[in-house]
N, C-alpha and C positions, 0 to 999 in steps of 0.2 A: 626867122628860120629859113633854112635852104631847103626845100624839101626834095632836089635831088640827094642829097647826102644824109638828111635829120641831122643836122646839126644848129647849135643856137648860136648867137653870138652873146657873149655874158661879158659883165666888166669884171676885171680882178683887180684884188686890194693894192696895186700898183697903180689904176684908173686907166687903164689897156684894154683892149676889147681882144678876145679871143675866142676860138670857137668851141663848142662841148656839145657830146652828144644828150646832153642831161640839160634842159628847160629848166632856168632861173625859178629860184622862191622869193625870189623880190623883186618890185620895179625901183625905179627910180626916174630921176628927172636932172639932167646934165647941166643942168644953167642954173636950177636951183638949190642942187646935191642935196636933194630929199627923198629919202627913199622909203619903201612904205610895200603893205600885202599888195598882191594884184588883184584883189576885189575890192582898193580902197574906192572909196564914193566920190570921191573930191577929185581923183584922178579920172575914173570912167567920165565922169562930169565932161571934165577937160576933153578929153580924148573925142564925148561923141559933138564937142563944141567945132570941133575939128582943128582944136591946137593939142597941143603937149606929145604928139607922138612922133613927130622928127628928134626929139629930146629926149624920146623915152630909153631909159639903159636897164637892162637885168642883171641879179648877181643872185650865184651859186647858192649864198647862204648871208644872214645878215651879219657875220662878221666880216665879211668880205664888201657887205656896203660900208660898216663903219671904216673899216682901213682903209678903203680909195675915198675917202672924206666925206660921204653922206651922213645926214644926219635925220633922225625919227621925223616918218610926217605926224601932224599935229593932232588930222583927223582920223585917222586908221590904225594909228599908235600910240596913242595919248598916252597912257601910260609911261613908255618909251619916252615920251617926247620930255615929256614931265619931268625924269630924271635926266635928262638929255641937258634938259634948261638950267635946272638946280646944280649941275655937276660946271656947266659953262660958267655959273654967273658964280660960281666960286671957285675958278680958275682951278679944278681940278678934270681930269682924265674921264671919259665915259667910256663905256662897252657895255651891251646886250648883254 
């Protein structure tokens, strides 16, 4: 965040980083295109390890992680992640 202006930087379903006055509902992680809640556990984990947050990216809403190519974390999403897996390993389309 810039906190002279409030503005965030968010990624859009193009994988473009742009600015918004409106704070992401999603994190994600750029090297691994897994995106995931911002209270997931596996990522705070990371973050207070004192890696994953030069790589960290936010998006507006989680269609817009799956569009710029992220895909469900495992541990925050399971769910997600679950049909995430089943839809890959049969060479069919996923969305949220």
């Amino acid at each position: 965040m810039n906190n002279a202006t409030n503005t965030y930087t968010l990624l859009g379903a193009d994988g473009r980083p742009y600015r918004s006055p409106v704070k992401g509902e999603w994190g994600g992680h750029l090297g691994s295109k897994i995106y995931g809640r911002l209270d997931c556990p596996t990522a705070l984990c990371a973050i207070a390890r004192g890696g994953y947050v030069r790589h960290r990216v936010f998006f507006a809403d989680e269609a817009t992680a799956v569009a710029a190519g992220f895909r469900p974390c495992g541990a925050c999403c399971n769910d997600r992640y679950q049909r995430w897996k089943t839809a890959e390993e049969n060479g069919r389309p996923w969305t949220p």
